[in-house]
C-alpha positions as CSV (number, residue, x, y, z in Angstrom):
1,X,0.0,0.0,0.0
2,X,0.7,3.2,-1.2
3,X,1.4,6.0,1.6
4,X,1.1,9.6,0.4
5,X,2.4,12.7,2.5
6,X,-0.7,15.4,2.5
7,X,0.1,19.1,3.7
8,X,-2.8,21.3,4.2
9,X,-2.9,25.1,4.3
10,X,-5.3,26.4,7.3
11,X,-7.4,27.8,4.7
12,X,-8.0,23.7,3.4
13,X,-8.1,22.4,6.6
14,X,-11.2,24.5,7.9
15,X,-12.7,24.0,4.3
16,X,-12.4,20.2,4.6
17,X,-13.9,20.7,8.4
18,X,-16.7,23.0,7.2
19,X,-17.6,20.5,4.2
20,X,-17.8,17.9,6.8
21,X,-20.1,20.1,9.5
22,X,-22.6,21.5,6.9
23,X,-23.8,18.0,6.2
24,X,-25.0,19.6,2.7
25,X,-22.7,16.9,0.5
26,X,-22.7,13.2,-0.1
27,X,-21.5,10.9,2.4
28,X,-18.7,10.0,-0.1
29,X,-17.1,13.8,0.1
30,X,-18.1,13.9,3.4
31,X,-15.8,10.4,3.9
32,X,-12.9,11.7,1.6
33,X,-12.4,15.2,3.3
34,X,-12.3,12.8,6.8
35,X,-9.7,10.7,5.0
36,X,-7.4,13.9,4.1
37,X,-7.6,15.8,7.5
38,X,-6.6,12.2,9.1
39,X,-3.8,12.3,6.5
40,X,-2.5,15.1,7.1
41,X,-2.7,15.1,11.2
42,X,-0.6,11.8,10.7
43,X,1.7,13.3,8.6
44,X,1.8,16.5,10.9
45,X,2.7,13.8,13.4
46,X,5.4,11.9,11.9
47,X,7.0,14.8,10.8
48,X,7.1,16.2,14.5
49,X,8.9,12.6,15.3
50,X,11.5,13.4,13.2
51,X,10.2,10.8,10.1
């Protein structure tokens, strides 16, 4: 498996957060935005462990 290193502006982040709040989108955009802030916290992460 594939593991991809996502960086997200603060501007993306609380767009991804707000897309997920609104509840106005599918479940499957919904589901991806979850997938790239979880992304990017564990890459936030690893890169604060020195990985």
């Amino acid at each position: 498996m594939k593991k991809y290193r996502v960086t997200l502006s603060p501007e993306e982040r609380s767009e991804l957060n707000l897309l997920i709040i609104s509840g106005k989108y599918k479940h499957t955009r919904q589901k991806r935005a979850q997938i790239l802030l979880a992304a990017a916290a564990q890459a936030k992460t690893s890169q604060k462990r020195g990985r």
